[in-house]
N, CA, C and O atoms as CSV, one atom per row, in Angstrom:
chain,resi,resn,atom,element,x,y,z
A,1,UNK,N,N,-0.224,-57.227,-7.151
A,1,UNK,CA,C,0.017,-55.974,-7.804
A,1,UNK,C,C,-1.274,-55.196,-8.003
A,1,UNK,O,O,-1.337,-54.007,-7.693
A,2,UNK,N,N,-2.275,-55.840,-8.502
A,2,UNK,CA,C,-3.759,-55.092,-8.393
A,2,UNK,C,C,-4.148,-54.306,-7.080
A,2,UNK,O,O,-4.868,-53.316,-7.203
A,3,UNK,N,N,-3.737,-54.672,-5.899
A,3,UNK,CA,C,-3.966,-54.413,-4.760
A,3,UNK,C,C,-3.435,-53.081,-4.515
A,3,UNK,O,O,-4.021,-52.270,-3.798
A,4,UNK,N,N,-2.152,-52.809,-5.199
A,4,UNK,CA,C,-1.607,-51.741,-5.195
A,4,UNK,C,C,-1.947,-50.569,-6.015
A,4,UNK,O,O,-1.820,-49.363,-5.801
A,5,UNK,N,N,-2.427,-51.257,-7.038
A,5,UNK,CA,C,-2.973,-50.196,-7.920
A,5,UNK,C,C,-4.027,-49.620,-7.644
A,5,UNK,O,O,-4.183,-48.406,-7.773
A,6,UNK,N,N,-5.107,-50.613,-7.122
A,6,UNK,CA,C,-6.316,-50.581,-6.289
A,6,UNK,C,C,-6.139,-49.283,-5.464
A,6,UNK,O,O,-7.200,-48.661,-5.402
A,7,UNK,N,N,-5.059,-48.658,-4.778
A,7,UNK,CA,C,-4.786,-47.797,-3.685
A,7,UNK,C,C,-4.459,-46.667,-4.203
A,7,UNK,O,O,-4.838,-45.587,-3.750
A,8,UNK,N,N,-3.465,-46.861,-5.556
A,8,UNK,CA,C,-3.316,-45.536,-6.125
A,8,UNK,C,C,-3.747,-44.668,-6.756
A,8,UNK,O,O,-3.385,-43.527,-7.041
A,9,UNK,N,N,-4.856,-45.502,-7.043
A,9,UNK,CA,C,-5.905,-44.350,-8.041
A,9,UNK,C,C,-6.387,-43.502,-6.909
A,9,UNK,O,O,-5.990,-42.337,-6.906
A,10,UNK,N,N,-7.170,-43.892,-5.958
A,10,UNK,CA,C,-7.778,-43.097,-4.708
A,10,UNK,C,C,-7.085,-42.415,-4.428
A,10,UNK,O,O,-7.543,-41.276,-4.523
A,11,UNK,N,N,-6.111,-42.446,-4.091
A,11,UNK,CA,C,-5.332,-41.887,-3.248
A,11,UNK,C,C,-4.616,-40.573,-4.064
A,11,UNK,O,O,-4.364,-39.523,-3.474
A,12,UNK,N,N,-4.249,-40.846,-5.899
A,12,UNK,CA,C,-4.438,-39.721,-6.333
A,12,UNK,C,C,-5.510,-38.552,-6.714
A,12,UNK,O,O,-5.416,-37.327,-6.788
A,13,UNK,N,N,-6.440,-39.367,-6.898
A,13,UNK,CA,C,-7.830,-38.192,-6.428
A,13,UNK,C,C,-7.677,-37.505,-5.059
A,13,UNK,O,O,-7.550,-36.333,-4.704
A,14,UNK,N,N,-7.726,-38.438,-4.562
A,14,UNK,CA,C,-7.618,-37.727,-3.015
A,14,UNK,C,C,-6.269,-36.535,-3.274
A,14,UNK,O,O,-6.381,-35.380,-2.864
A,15,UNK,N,N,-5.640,-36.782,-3.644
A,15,UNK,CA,C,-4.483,-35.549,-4.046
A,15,UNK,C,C,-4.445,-34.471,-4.685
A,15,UNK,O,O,-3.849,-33.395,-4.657
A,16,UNK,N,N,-5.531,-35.215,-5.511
A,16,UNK,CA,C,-5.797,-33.747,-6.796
A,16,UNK,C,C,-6.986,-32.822,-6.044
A,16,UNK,O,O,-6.971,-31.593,-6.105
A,17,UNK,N,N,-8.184,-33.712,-5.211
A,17,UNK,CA,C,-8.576,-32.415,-4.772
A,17,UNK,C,C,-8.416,-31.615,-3.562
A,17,UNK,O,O,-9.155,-30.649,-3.371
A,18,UNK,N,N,-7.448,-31.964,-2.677
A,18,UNK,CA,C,-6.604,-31.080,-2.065
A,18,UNK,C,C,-5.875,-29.840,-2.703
A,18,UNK,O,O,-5.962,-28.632,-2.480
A,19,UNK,N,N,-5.053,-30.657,-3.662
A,19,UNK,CA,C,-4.054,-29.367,-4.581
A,19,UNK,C,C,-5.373,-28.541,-5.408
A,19,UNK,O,O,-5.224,-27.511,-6.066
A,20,UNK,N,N,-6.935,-29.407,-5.154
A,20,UNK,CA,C,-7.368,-28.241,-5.972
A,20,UNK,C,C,-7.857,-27.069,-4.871
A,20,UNK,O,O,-7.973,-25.874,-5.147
A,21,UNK,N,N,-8.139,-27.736,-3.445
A,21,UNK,CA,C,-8.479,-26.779,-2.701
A,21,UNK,C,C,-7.485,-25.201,-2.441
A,21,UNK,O,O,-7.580,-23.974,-2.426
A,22,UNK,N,N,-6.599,-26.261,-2.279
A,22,UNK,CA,C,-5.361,-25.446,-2.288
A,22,UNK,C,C,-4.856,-24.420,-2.888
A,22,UNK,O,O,-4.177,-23.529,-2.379
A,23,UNK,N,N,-5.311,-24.579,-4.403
A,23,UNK,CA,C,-5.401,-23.317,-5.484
A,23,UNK,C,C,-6.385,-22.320,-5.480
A,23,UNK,O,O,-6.418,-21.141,-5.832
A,24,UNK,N,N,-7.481,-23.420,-4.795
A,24,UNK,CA,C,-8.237,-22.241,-4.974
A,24,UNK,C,C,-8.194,-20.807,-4.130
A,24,UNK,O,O,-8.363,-19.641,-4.487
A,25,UNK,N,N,-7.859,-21.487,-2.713
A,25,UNK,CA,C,-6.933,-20.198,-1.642
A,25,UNK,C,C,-6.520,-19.382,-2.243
A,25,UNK,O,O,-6.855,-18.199,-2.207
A,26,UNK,N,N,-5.536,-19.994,-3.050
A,26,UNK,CA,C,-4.068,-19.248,-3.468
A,26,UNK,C,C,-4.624,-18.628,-4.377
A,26,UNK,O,O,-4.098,-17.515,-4.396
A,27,UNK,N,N,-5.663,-18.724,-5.425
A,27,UNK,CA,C,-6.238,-17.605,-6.125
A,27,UNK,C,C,-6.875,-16.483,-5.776
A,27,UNK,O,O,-6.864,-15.410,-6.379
A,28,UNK,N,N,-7.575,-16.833,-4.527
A,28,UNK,CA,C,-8.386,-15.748,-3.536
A,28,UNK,C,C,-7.565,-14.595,-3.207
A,28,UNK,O,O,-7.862,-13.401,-3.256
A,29,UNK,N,N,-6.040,-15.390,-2.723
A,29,UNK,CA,C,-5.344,-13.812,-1.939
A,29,UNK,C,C,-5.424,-13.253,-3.362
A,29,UNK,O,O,-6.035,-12.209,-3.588
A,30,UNK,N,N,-4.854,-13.895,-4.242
A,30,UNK,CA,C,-3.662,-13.534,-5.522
A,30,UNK,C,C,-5.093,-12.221,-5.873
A,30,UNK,O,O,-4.862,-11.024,-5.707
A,31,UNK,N,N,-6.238,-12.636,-6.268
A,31,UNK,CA,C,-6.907,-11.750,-6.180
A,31,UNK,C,C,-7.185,-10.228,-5.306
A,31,UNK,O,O,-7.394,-9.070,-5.669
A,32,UNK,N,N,-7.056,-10.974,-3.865
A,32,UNK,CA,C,-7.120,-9.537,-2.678
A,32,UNK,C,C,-5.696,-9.177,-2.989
A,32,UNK,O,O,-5.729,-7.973,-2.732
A,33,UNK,N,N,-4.764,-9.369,-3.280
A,33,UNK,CA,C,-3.072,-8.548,-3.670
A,33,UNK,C,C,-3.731,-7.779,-4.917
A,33,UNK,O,O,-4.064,-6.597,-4.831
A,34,UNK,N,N,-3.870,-8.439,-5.924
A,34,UNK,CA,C,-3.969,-7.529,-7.089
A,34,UNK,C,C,-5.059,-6.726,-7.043
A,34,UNK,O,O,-5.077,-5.979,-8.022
A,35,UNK,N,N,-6.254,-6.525,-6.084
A,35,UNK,CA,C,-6.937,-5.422,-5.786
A,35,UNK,C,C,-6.263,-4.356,-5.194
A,35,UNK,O,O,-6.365,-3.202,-5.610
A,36,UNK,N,N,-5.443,-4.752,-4.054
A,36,UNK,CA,C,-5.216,-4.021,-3.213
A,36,UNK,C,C,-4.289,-2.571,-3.955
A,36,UNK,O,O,-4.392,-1.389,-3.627
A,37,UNK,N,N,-3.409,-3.175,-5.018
A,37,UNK,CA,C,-2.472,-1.801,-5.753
A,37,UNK,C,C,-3.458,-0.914,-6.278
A,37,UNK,O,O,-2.745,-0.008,-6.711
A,38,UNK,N,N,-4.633,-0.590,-6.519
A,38,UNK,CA,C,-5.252,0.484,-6.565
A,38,UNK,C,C,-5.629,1.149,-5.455
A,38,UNK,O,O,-5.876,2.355,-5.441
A,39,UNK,N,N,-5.692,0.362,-4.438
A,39,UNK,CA,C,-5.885,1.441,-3.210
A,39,UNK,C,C,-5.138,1.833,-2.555
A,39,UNK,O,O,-5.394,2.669,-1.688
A,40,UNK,N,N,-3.624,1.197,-2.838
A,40,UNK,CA,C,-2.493,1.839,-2.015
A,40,UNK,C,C,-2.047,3.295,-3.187
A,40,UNK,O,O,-1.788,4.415,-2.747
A,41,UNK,N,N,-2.044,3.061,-4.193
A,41,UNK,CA,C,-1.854,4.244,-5.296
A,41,UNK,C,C,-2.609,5.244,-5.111
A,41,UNK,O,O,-2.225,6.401,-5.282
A,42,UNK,N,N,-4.339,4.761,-4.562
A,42,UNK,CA,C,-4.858,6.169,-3.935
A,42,UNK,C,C,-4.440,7.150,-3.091
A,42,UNK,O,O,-4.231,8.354,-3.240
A,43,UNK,N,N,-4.322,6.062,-1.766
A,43,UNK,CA,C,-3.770,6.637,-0.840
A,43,UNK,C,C,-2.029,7.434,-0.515
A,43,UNK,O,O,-1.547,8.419,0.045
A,44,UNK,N,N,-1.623,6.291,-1.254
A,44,UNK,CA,C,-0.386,7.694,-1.634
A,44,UNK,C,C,-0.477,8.809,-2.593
A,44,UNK,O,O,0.239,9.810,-2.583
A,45,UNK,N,N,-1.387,8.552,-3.388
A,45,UNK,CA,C,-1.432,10.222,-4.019
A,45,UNK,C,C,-2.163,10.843,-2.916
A,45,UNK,O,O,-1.542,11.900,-2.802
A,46,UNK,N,N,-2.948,10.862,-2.160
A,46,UNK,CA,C,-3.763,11.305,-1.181
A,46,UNK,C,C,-2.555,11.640,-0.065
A,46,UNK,O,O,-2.559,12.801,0.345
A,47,UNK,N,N,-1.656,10.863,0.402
A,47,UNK,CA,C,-0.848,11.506,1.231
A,47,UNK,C,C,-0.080,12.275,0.550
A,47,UNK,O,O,-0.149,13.448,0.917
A,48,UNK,N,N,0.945,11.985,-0.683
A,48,UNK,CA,C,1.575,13.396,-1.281
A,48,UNK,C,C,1.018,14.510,-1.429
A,48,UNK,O,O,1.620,15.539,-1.122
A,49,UNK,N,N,-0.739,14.539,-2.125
A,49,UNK,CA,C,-1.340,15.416,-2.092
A,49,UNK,C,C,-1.418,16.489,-0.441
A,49,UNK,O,O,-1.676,17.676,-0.639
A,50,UNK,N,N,-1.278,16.207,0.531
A,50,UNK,CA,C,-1.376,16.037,1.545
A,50,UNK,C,C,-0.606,17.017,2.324
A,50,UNK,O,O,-0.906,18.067,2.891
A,51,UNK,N,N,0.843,16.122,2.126
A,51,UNK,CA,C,2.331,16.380,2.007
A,51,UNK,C,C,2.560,17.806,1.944
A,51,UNK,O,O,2.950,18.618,2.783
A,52,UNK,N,N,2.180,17.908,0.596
A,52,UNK,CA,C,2.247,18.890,-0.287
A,52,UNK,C,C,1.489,20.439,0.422
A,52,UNK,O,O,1.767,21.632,0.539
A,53,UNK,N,N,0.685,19.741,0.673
A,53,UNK,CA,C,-0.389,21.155,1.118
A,53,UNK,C,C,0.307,22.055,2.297
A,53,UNK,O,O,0.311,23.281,2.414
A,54,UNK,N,N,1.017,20.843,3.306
A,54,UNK,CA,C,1.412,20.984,4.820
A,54,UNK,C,C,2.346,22.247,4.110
A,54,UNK,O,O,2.202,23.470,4.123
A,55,UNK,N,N,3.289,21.420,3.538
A,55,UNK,CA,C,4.775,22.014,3.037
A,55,UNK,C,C,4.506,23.427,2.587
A,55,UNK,O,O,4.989,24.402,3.163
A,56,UNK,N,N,3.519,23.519,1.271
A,56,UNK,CA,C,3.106,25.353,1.312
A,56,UNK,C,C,2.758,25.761,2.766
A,56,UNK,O,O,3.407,26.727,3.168
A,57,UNK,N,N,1.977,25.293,3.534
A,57,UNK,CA,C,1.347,26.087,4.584
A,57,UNK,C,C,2.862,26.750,5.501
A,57,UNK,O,O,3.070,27.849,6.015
A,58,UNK,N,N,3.689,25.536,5.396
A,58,UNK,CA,C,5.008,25.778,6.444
A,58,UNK,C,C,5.420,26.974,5.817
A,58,UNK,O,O,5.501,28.049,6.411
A,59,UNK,N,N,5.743,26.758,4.341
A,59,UNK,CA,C,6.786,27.676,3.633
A,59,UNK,C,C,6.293,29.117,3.863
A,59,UNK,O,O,7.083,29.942,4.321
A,60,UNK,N,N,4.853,29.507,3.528
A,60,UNK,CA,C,4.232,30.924,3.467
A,60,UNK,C,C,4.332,31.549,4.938
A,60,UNK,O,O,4.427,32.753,5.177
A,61,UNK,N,N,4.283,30.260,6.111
A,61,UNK,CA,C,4.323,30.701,7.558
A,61,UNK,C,C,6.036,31.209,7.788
A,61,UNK,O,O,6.416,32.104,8.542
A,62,UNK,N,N,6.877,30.358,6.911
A,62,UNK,CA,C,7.866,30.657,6.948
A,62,UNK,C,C,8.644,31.750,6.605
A,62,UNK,O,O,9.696,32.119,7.127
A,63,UNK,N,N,7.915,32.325,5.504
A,63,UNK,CA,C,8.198,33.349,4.457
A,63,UNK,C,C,7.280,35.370,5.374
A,63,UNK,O,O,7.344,36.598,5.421
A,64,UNK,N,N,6.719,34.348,5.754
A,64,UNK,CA,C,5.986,35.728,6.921
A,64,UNK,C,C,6.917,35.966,7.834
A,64,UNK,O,O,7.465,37.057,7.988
A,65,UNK,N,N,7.134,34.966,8.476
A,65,UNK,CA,C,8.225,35.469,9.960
A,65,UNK,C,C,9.484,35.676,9.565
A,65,UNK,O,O,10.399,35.985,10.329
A,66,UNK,N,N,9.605,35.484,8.115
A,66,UNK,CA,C,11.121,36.226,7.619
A,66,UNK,C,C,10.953,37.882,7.407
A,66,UNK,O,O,11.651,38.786,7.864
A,67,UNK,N,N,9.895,37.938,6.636
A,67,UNK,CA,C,9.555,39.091,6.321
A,67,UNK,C,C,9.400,40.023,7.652
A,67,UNK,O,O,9.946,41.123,7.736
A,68,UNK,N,N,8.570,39.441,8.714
A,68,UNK,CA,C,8.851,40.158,9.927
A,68,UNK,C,C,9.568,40.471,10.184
A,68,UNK,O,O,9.722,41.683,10.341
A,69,UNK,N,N,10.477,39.610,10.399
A,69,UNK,CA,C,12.365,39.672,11.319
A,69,UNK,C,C,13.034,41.076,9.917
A,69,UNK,O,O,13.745,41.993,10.329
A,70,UNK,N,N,12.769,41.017,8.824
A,70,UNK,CA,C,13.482,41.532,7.669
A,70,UNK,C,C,12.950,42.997,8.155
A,70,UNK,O,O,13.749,43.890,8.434
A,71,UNK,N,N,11.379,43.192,8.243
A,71,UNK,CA,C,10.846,44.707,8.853
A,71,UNK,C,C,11.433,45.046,10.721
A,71,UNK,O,O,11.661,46.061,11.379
A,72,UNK,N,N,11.461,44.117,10.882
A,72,UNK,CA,C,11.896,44.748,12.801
A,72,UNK,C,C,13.128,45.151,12.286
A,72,UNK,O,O,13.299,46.350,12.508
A,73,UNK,N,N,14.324,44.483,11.513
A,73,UNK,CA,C,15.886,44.669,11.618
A,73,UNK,C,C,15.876,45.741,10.525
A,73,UNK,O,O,16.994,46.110,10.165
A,74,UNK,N,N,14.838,46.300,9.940
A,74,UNK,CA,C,15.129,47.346,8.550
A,74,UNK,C,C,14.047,48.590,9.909
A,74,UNK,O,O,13.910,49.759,9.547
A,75,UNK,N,N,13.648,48.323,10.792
A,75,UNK,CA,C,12.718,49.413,11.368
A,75,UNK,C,C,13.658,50.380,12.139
A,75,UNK,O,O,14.500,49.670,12.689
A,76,UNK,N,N,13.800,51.198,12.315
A,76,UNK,CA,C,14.877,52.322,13.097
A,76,UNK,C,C,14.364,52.261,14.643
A,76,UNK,O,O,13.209,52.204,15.064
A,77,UNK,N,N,15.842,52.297,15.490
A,77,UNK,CA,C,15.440,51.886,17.222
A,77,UNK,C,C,15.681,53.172,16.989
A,77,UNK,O,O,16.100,53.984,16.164
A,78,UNK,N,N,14.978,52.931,18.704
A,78,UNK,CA,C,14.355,53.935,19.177
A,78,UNK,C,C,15.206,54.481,20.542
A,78,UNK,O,O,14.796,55.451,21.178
């Protein structure tokens, strides 16, 4: 029975510092994840901001060539 016991102590060290390597990984990403939500929050305000700008530029381009079409069809033919 000593013989056996003899094996299990080692062999749970040997276990514990695997599972400790192992954590320590798993803390590394857990770290690069919980960095990363500040830079995706940038960048989507940076693309809405973005978004946003396109969408006036369309609308005012839009709002011109109405106004055109509104002066040719209000202009008297000729």
């Amino acid at each position: 029975m000593s013989e056996s016991e003899d094996l299990v102590v080692p062999m749970l060290r040997e276990m514990r510092k695997e599972m400790g390597e192992r954590f320590d990984g798993v803390d590394q990403r857990l770290d690069k994840i919980e960095s990363n939500p500040k830079s995706f929050r940038n960048a989507l305000t940076a693309d809405t901001m973005m978004s946003k700008f396109i969408t006036r530029d369309f609308e005012e381009r839009i709002e011109a060539l109405e106004k055109k079409m509104d002066d040719l069809l209000k202009a008297p033919r000729a």
